[in-house]
Every structure is written in structure tokens, then in C-alpha cells.
Steps between C-alpha positions, in 0.01 A plus 500: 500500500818664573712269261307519246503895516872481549530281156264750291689802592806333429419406141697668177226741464444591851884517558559917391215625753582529908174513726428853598366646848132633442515838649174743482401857614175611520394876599663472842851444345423719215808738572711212567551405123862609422410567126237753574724722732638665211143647374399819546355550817145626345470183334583287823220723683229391209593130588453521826155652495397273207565214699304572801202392301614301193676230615905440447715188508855432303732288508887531464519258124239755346717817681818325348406366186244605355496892547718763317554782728660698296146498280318591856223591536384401125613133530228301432606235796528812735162614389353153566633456836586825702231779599445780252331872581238437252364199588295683771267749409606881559254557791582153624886546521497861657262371779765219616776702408413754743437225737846365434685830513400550859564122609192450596431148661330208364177556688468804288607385178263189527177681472605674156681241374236263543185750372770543174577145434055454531486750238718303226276201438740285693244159343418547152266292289285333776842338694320524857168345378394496173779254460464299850403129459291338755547149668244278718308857468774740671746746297860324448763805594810490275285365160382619214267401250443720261511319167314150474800267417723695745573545866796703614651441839674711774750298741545674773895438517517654149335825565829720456702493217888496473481913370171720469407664153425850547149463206402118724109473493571281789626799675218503805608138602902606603373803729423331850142583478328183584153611381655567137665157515421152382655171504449129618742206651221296488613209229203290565256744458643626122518120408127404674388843278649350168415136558126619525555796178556265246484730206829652642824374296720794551658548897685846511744560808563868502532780825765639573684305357481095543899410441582686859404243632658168609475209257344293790206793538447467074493125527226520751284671273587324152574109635141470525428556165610187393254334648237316290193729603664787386620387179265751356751773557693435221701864524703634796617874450741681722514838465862646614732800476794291655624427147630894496500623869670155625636235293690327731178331666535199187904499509656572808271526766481212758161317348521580153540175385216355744281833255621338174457184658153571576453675117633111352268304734195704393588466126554160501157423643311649239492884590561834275684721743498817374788754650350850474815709483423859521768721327462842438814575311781343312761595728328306797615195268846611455703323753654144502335401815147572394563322150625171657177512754304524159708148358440354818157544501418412107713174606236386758238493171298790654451742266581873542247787399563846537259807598538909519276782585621832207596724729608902487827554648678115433344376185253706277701466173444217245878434449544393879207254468670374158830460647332320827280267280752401251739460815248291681462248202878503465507315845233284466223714654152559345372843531136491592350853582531868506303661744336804580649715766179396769248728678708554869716586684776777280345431191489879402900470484496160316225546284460523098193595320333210305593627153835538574543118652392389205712686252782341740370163459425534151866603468631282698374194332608647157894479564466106698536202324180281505598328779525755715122626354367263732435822785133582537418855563465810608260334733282633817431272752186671591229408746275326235819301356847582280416731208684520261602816245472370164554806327344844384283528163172738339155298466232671359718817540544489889853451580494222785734226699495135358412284866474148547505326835833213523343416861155534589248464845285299253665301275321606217606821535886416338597575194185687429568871310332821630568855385572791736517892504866611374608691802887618421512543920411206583657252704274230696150309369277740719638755325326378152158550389306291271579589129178494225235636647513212772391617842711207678745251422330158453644362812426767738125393656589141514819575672291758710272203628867262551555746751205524644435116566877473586461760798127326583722162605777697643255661738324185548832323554596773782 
């Protein structure tokens, strides 16, 4: 394995990039960061009450490369990474602050940190059990099956990611509360579940963050997928960050190769794999090493989409998402969605009303070339599936949202139009109401008895 590491990293294109130490801090070694010495001390306060109850992890490429401290603390990588004031509520913050300002201990802090973090939705859309398959009769831990051709799965060695995002909706799983966490090492029990589900074609590895860990751990998973029983699964997704918060882990690290390896044995037999690259700005694609991780990848035939939430503070303006798409198709990439900010965790700081997502979007997609049109969006990934804003017109005089589902619960569901209330202030699905004198949206009492038979089988399950 060794040599034939040793003879990848030494080709032409390898040759310009050294393997780097990965060094992190989380919220412990939060005043340990040399670059955040010189900000003001008020500032360096807010971060370390933020983090008490958001969680906090970066690593020394993203404090290197990718931020621009002289631009601090409006640098979009610095707002996606590092702690901001806002991101707790007013009442929240002043309650740990004044815990923090008298050092009080962790005993005392755990009580209000915990009661806060309960109070920001830390599972939306049905994660816990609206979404929780069932096998031989009892509820599979670290699954999801929410949509019908679908399952997403939750290794427990790649519940962590390489950095945190400050907006994650994923937030509640990095916070070392084991009753808000989920995930599974069991890889007979996800391939037994989609040997027996044939109507699933789509696998999607997410977390955390699946490329921490080692390619032996990924292979344990994906190897089995090649086997003739599960040739239904035609499409394996990974959904990833590393592409911006660590690029080294396809050039330089010590199993790269055996990843890309893994990436050309999977292609070869027959599967799409699908590399779900999650970029939330431009400059996250600006550096050599993270633009050779992208050839490397492309050259293993998997494909490479790319995914945002439109979010205040690091990209709510239609000329960063133009630059980012068109940049994205430049190398390769195929941008696939724009998402909603989602309904958790410090989504009052990230957030964007409805009408204003879409005029980005709309924007947006006016200045890309038709390649790059290919994003879907602004789209909520909602608790009855992802629903998408197609855009804002007058019927029959009432000025209402254009809706259509691009995901659905039931299938029939997708790609079906419905009208809503225009609401200038709003920012999440519950915060619609049926447009045209409808009393509910034509989804809402069949999803209302989903979730009633779902939790019947649940409690029967339990």
C-alpha cells in the first residue's frame, strides 16, 4: 500500500504539494489560535461564550489559507468557521456570558447550555423519527429514510468533520450530547436494510463528514455494494466539506490513493458515485491544493456536484453565487442546489427571507453561462420534502409564491405547483399559508396521517 502511495505522490502533478500536519482547535484551545490574538478583546469574549453551546472546530489550512484577517470579522471564511455574537440569541448570550465572566464550572454551565441548545430545534424535519427506517421490526440508529429511492447513512467514524460551519443543520450531532446524536458502524445492517428496500437506487454517506475517516472504514461500507444483490443501488453519494476545509485527504495524506482507489473500483463496476462537495464561497476554491484534489477526483470517473445553503453574513449576494457557479463549472464541477438557510440551530443570524433568496437566485442564474444553470433552488428541505421557490407572481389579483415540491414524502407530490400567501418576512415553509382561498396545502392531511402511522410503528417497534 505504501509503494503505491509513495509513487502517486511522487507523480508530475503531485510533485509542487508537501503533506501537511492536520492540526485542530476546538473551544478548549480557542485562545490558542495565534491569528485571533490580535482582535479586540470584546470580540474574543463573544467567541468564547458562543462556543459553549454552538460547537467550534478549525483547522490550521483553513486559519492559513483560506481566511483574510485583515477583512476580519466580515470574511466570509471567518464567518463560516469561528463563533460570532449574533449567532446566539440576546437573552441566550447574556445568560452564559454572565456564567462565563465569573468562571463558573462546567457543572453549572451544563444545565443552561443544555436547556439552550433543546430550545434551537437541534433535529429538524423528522431526523430522530419521522425519518428512522426499521429492520427485522426494530429502529436502525444512524439511517434515514426519508425519501423512497433514498437512504442516507451515518458512520460512526465520520461523525466530525475536518472544520465546523458556524449555519451546520447538523450542528446537534458535534456537541457530546449522546441523546441528540445518531450514527451506526453497523455495515451489515445498512446493506441487509437495502438488499430488502429494493426501490432504493441512491446510497448517501453524509455526518459529519464521511472523508475523516480512513479509506479502510469507507471501504467497509461501499465494497459491499458491488455485490450482485445490491446492484439495485445504482447511485452512491458522499456528501463532504473536505474539498474546502481539507484538501490534502485525496493528495497528500497517507491513504489518499487507497480513497481514489476505492472511487476507480466502484466506477468501474457499474456505479454513479456522486461527490457532494459543499462550497459556500468562491474563495474556499481558491487554492492550488484544493483544485488538484478536485482533478484527482474527476480522474477516478466519479463525478463532482456541488451544494450551498444562501446565507446572511458569507453569501447573500447574487454576484458571489455567479462567480462560485461559473467557477465550479470552470473545474469540472456541476452545481446542483441552493439551499435555504434551515430551521435550527443560529438560523436567525444566517437567515434570508424567501423573496429575497429568490431575487438572488434569479440573479444569480442570469449572469452564468448555461452550464452553470444546472443549480436547483432556493430550496427548503422541509419536513414533508425539499420545496422549492419558483418565484413570486399575482393570480386572480392575490400576489402569491410559485411552489413546487423537487423531493417529496410521496412521490407524487414532486414537481407538483401550489400557490402560497406572499409574506415579505418570511423565511421557512411553516411560515407560509395557503394562497387562494385554500385552507391547507394539498399535502398537509396526508402528510399529517405519514406521521401518524410512522410514530404508530415506532412505538410498536420500542
Amino acid at each position: 500500500m505504501n509503494q503505491r502511495v509513495n509513487i502517486e505522490l511522487g507523480s508530475p502533478e503531485a510533485e509542487a504539494f508537501e503533506a501537511r500536519q492536520f492540526k485542530v482547535y476546538t473551544h478548549r484551545q480557542l485562545d490558542k489560535i495565534a491569528a485571533i490574538q490580535a482582535l479586540p478583546e470584546a470580540l474574543r469574549f463573544d467567541m468564547k461564550v458562543v462556543s459553549q453551546v454552538l460547537p467550534f472546530r478549525v483547522n490550521e489550512y483553513v486559519i492559513d489559507e483560506l481566511i483574510d484577517w485583515d477583512a476580519v470579522p466580515e470574511d466570509p471564511v471567518f464567518q463560516l468557521t469561528f463563533p460570532q455574537r449574533g449567532m446566539l440569541r440576546p437573552e441566550h448570550f447574556d445568560e452564559v456570558a454572565a456564567l462565563v465572566r465569573r468562571d463558573a464550572s462546567a457543572a453549572e454551565l451544563k444545565p443552561v447550555v443544555e436547556r439552550i441548545r433543546g430550545e434551537l430545534n437541534p433535529h429538524p424535519a423528522g431526523q430522530m423519527d419521522l425519518n428512522l427506517p426499521l429492520l427485522d421490526g426494530e429502529p436502525l440508529p444512524g439511517m434515514q429514510h426519508k425519501y423512497r429511492e433514498t437512504v442516507l447513512f451515518f458512520p460512526s467514524q465520520g461523525q466530525v468533520c475536518h472544520s465546523y460551519c458556524t449555519f451546520c443543520f447538523r450542528w446537534a450531532q458535534f456537541v457530546g450530547d449522546k441523546d441528540l446524536k445518531f450514527a451506526s458502524s453497523e455495515a451489515d445492517s445498512l446493506h441487509r436494510y437495502l438488499a430488502e428496500h429494493t426501490e432504493v437506487t441512491d446510497l448517501l454517506m453524509t455526518g459529519g463528514d464521511p472523508m475523516v475517516m480512513k479509506a479502510k472504514h469507507l471501504r467497509m461500507y461501499l465494497e459491499g455494494l458491488m455485490a450482485p444483490e445490491l446492484e439495485h443501488v445504482q447511485d452512491i453519494r458522499i456528501g463532504s466539506k473536505s474539498l474546502t476545509f481539507w484538501p490534502y485527504r485525496f493528495v497528500t495524506d497517507p491513504d489518499a490513493e487507497d480513497i481514489l482507489a476505492l472511487f476507480r473500483e466502484l466506477t468501474a463496476a457499474g456505479k454513479h458515485v456522486a461527490f457532494m462537495a459543499h462550497f459556500n464561497h468562491w474563495k474556499e476554491m481558491d487554492t492550488a491544493i484544493c483544485r488538484e484534489a478536485i482533478r484527482r477526483i474527476r480522474a477516478t470517473g466519479a463525478e463532482i456536484r456541488t451544494q450551498a445553503p444562501l446565507l446572511k453574513h458569507i453569501n447573500d449576494d447574487a454576484d458571489q453565487w455567479a462567480r462560485m457557479w461559473t467557477t465550479q463549472v470552470r473545474l469540472g464541477m456541476i452545481p446542483y442546489y441552493m439551499f435555504v438557510e434551515r430551521d435550527t440551530g443560529a438560523r436567525h443570524y444566517f437567515e434570508v427571507p424567501l423573496v429575497r433568496a429568490w431575487e438572488i437566485y434569479r440573479e444569480a442564474m442570469k449572469r452564468v453561462p448555461g452550464l452553470a444553470r444546472t443549480a436547483r433552488g432556493p430550496s427548503m428541505s422541509a419536513d414533508p420534502g425539499k420545496v422549492e421557490i419558483q418565484g413570486v407572481t399575482e393570480i386572480q389579483g392575490e400576489k402569491v409564491f410559485v411552489l413546487r415540491f423537487i423531493q417529496g414524502r410521496d412521490g407524487d407530490w414532486v414537481q407538483r405547483p401550489f400557490f402560497a400567501k406572499y409574506d415579505e418576512h418570511a423565511t421557512w415553509l411553516n411560515h407560509l399559508e395557503p394562497a387562494l382561498g385554500e385552507s391547507e396545502f394539498f399535502y398537509e392531511a396526508e402528510f399529517t396521517a405519514m406521521k401518524g402511522a410512522k410514530q404508530a410503528l415506532i412505538t410498536k417497534a420500542g
